[in-house]
C-alpha positions as MATLAB code, in Angstrom:
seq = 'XXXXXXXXXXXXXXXXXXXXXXXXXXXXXXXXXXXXXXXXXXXXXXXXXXXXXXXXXXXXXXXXXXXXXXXXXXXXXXXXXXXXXXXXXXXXXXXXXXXXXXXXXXXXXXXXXXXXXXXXXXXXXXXXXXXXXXXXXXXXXXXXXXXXXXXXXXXXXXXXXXXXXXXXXXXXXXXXXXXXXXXXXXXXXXXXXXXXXXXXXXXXXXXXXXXXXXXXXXXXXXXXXXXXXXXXXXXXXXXXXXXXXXXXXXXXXXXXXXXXXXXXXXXXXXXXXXXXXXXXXXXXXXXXXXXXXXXXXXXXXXXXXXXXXXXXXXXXXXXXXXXXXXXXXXXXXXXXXXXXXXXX';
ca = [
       0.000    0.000    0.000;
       1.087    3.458   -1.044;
       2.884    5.715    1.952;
      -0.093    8.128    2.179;
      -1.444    5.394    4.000;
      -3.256    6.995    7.053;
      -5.110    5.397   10.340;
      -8.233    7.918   11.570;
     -11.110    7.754   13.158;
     -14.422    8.673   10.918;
     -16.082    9.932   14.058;
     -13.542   12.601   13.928;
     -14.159   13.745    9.966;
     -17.011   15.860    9.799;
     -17.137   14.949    6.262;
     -16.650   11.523    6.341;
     -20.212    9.901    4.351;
     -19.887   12.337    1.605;
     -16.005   10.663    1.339;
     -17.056    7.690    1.601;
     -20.425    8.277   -0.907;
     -17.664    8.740   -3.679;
     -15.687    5.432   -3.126;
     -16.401    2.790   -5.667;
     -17.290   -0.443   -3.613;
     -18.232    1.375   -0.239;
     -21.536    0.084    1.664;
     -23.735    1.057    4.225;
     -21.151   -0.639    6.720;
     -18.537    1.883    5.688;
     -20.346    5.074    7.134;
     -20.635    6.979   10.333;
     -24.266    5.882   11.749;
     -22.733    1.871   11.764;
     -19.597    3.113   13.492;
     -21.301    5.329   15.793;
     -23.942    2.289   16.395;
     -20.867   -0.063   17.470;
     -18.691    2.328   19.072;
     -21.919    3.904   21.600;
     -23.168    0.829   22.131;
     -19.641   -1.307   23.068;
     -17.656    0.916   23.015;
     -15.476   -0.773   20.532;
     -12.722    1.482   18.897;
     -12.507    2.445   15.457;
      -9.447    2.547   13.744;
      -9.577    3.025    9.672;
      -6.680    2.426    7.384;
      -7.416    4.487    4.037;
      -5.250    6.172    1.577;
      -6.206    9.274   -0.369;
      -6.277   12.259   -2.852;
      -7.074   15.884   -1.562;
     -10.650   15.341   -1.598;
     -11.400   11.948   -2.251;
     -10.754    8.366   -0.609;
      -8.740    5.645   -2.491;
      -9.003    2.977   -0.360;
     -10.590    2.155    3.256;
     -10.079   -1.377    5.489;
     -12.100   -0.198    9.034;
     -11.009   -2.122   12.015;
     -12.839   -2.158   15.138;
     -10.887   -3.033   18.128;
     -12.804   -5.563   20.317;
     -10.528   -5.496   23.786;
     -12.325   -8.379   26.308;
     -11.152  -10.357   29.263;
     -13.443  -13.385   27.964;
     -12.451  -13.442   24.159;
      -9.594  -11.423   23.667;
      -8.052   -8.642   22.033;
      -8.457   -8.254   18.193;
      -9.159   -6.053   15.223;
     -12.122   -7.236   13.615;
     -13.311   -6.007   10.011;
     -16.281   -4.784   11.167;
     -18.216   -6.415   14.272;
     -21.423   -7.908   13.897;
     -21.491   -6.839    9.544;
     -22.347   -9.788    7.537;
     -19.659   -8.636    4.803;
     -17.141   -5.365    4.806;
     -15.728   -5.015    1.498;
     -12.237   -3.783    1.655;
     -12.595   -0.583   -0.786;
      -9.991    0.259   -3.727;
      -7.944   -3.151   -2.648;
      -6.852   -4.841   -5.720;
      -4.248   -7.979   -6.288;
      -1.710   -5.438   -6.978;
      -2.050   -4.881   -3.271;
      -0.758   -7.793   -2.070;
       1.393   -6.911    1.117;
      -1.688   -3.961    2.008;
      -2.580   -6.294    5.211;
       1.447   -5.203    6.346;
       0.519   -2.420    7.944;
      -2.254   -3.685    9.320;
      -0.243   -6.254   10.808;
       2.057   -4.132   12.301;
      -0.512   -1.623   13.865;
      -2.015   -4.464   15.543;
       0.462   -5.683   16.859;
       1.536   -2.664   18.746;
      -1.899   -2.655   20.213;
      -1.539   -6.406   21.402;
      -4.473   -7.892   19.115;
      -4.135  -11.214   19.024;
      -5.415  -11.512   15.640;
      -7.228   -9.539   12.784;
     -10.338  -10.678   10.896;
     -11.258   -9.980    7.718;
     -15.144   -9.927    6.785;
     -14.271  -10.039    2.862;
     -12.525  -12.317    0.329;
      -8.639  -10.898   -0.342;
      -7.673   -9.725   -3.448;
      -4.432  -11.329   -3.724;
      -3.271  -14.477   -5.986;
      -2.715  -17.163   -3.147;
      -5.580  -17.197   -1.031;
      -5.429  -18.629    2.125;
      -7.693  -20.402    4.080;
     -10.330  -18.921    5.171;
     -11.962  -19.251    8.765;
     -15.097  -19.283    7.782;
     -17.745  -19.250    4.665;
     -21.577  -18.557    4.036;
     -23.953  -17.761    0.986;
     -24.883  -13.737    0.226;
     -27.642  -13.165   -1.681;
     -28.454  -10.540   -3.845;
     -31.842   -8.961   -5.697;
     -31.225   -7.278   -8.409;
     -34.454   -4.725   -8.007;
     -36.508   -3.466  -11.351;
     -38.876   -0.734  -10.483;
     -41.310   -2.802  -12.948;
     -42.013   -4.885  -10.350;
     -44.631   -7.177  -11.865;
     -41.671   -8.153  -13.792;
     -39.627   -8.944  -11.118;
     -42.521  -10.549   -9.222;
     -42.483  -13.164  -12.032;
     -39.017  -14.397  -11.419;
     -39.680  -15.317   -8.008;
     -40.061  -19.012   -7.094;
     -43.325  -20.434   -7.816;
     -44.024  -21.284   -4.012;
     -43.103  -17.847   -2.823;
     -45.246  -16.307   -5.188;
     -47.987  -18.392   -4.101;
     -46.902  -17.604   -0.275;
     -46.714  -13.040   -0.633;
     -50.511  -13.770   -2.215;
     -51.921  -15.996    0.945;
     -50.518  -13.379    2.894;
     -51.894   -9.991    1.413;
     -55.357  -11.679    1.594;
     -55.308  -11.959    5.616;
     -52.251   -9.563    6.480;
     -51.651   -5.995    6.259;
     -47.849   -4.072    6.048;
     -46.612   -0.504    7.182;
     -43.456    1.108    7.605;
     -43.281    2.666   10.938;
     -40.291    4.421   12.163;
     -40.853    5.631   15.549;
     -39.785    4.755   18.739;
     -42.726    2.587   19.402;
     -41.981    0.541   16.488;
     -38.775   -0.131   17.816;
     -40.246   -1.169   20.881;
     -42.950   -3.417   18.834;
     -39.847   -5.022   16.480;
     -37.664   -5.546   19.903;
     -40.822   -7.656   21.086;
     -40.506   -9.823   17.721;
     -36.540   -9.678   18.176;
     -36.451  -11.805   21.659;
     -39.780  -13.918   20.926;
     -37.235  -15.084   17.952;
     -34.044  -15.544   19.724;
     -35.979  -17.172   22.040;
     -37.273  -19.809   19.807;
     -33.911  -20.117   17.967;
     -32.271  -20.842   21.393;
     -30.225  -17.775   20.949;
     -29.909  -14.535   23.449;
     -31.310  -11.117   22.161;
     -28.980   -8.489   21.628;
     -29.564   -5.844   24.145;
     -32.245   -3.352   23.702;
     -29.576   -0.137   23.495;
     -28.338   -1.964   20.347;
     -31.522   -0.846   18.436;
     -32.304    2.158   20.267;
     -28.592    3.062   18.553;
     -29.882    1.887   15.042;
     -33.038    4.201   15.412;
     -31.132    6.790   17.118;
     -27.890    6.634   14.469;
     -29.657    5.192   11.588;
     -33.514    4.898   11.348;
     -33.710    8.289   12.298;
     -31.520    9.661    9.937;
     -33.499    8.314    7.065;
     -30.618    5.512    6.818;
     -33.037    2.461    7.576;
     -36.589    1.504    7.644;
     -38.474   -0.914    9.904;
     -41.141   -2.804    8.147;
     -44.340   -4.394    9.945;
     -47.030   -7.133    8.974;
     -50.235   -6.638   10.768;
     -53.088   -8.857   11.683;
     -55.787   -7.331   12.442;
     -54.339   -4.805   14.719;
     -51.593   -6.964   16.267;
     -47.631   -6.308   14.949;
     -46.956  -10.183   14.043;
     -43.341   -9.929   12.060;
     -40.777   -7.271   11.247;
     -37.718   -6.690    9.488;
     -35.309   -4.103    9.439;
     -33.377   -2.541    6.668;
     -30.576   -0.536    5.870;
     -29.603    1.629    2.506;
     -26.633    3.815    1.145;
     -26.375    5.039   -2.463;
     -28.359    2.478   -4.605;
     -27.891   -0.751   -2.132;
     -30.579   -2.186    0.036;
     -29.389   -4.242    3.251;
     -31.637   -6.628    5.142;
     -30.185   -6.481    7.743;
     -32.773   -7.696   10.790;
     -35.966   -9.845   10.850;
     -37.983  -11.172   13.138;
     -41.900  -13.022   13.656;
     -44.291  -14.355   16.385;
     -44.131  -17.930   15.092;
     -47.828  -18.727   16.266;
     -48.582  -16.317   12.533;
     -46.224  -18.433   10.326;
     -48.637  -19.951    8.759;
     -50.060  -16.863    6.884;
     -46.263  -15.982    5.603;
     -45.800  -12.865    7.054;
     -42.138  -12.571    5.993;
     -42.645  -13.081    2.285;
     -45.012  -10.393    2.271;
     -43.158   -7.863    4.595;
     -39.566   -9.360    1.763;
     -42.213   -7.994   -1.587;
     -43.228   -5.228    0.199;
     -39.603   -3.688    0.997;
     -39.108   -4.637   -2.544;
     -41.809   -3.048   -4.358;
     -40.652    0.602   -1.799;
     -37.231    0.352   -2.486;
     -37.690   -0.347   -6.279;
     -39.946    2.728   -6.714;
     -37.153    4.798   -4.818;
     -34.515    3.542   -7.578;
     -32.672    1.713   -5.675;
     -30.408   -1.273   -7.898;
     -29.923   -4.118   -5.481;
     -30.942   -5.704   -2.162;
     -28.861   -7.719   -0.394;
     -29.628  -10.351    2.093;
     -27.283  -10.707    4.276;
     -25.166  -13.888    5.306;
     -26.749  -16.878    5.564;
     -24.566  -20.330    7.109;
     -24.528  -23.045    5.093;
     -26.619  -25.291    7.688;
     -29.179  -23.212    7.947;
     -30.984  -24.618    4.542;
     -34.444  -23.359    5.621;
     -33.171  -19.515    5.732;
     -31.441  -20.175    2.339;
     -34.399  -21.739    0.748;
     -36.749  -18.408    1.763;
     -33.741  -15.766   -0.061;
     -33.452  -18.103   -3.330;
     -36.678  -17.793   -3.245;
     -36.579  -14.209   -4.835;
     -34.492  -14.726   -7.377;
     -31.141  -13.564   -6.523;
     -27.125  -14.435   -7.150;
     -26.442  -16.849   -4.618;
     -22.580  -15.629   -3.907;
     -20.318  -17.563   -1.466;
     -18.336  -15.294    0.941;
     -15.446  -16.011    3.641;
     -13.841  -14.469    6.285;
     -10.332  -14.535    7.239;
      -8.402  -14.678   10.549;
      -4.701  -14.302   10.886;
      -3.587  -14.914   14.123;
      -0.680  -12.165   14.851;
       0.903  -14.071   17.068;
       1.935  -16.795   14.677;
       1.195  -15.025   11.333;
      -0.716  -18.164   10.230;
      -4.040  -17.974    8.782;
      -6.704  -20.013   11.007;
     -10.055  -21.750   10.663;
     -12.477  -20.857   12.770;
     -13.317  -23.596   15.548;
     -17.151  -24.166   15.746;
     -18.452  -25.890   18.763;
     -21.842  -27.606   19.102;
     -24.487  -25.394   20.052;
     -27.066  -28.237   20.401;
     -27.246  -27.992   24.299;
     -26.545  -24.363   24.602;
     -30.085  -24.008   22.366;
     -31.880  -26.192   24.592;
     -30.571  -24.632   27.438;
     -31.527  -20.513   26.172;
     -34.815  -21.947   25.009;
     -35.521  -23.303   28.619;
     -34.712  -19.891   30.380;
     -36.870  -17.299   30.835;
     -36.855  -13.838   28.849;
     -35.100  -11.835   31.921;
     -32.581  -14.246   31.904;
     -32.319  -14.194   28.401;
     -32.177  -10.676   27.954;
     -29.135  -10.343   30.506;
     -26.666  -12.705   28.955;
     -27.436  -10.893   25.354;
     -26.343   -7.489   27.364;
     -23.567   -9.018   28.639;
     -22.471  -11.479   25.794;
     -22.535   -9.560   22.791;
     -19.555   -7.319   23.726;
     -17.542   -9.837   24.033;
     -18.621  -11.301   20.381;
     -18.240   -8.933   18.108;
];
């Protein structure tokens, strides 16, 4: 990497969306309200390795620094982001992870992880892997309700007839989607993530017209949501959640064509769904459902201590599920608080 090569902090650039607005490649991931989301909530540090021209940015790799007792210290490219493209990095840039390397180890990290394939020749192996899936969006949307799998088209017209879907972004619909969000975890045998989390997305992101929260309604009762975030012409679902007693009437298709059909009218090019393991074949059969490039994606994890390149080790989670499902919500609710800091 060139020598312009700079560390900051984009909470301290007043200017720094409108840089990063300009940079080929850059995501909603790359901007202030996710940094200031992660940063208020865990106080995780930011540290941002770009290179530049006068007024624009070349390149950007964002580290957060994730400094626990439990887990470790680390630089991780970002916390809890499904991918983080690493802007303006090309094969040519080979040895750009150098100075990474040596910046973290002068803060003691024990390793850095990489939420994006490398652009170099020899790729090494990665830690991990999952599907992306992208929607290409056509504001003629009967058109693009026609690619859709046959059974999900069948499943967003079962639903209109008994459910109805609003956007709502208030404080009260965060309250009604944080309601969905630990009935969910619940069920999956999973802690919630704390409720200052999303009070942070409203406050940093919904509220800044970054993010919408959809709902499906019925009757009057709030029976799924799902959260999304945008930046230039890219859609991310980023959050969903349902009362499981509704499934039955396929509230998330509908709430999935509905986001469509507002984001498509807006102009936007593509929605992406997020990461998606490769067990989890029921969550991977509802995306492919709306037609969109199934990619593969993996992270990397070089562990500084040894410079090698490390898998990451997965452990059962069979009788941690049964044990979350068995506890009750308070309980629930405090390990998430305390837990999720220590994740990243």
């Amino acid at each position: 990497m060139d020598s312009s090569l700079e560390i900051v902090n984009p909470l301290e650039i007043k200017n720094w969306d409108d840089l990063i607005a300009e940079l080929p490649g850059s995501s909603f991931f790359h901007t202030r309200p996710w940094v200031e989301v992660l940063h208020q909530t865990y106080k995780y540090l930011p540290f941002y390795f770009i290179s530049r021209n006068k007024t624009t940015l070349n390149r950007v790799i964002p580290f957060m620094e994730i400094n626990s007792l439990i887990t470790g210290k680390r630089g991780v490219s970002l916390p809890f982001t499904d991918t983080c493209r690493l802007t303006g990095i090309t094969p040519a840039d080979e040895k750009f992870l150098d100075e990474v390397i040596i910046f973290g180890k002068s803060r003691k990290w024990n390793y850095i992880e990489l939420r994006d394939d490398l652009a170099v020749e020899n790729k090494p192996v990665p830690s991990a892997s999952f599907y992306e899936h992208i929607v290409s969006l056509d504001k003629d949307t009967e058109r693009l309700f026609k690619t859709f799998r046959s059974s999900t088209r069948r499943n967003i017209s079962k639903a209109e007839k008994v459910l109805s879907v609003e956007r709502k972004n208030t404080p009260e619909a965060l309250q009604a989607y944080y309601r969905l969000h630990c009935l969910t975890r619940k069920r999956q045998g999973v802690p919630p993530q704390s409720f200052r989390f999303f009070q942070n997305i409203f406050k940093y992101v919904i509220s800044r017209d970054k993010g919408n929260i959809f709902f499906a309604k019925h009757a009057q009762e709030t029976i799924a949501g799902m959260i999304f975030f945008h930046h230039k012409q890219e859609v991310i679902y980023k959050y969903g959640a349902s009362d499981f007693k509704f499934q039955s009437f396929r509230p998330n298709n509908l709430l999935m064509w509905e986001a469509i059909k507002f984001y498509a009218a807006k102009k936007f090019q593509k929605l992406t769904l997020g990461r998606t393991e490769f067990s989890h074949e029921g969550l991977r059969q509802f995306k492919t459902g709306f037609n969109p490039d199934e990619i593969v994606r993996h992270y990397y994890r070089l562990d500084l201590r040894t410079g090698d390149y490390v898998q990451e080790i997965v452990k059962p989670e069979n009788y941690r599920e049964k044990l979350f499902k068995l506890l009750p919500m308070t309980g629930l609710k405090f390990i998430g608080r305390v837990a999720y800091k220590h994740m990243g």
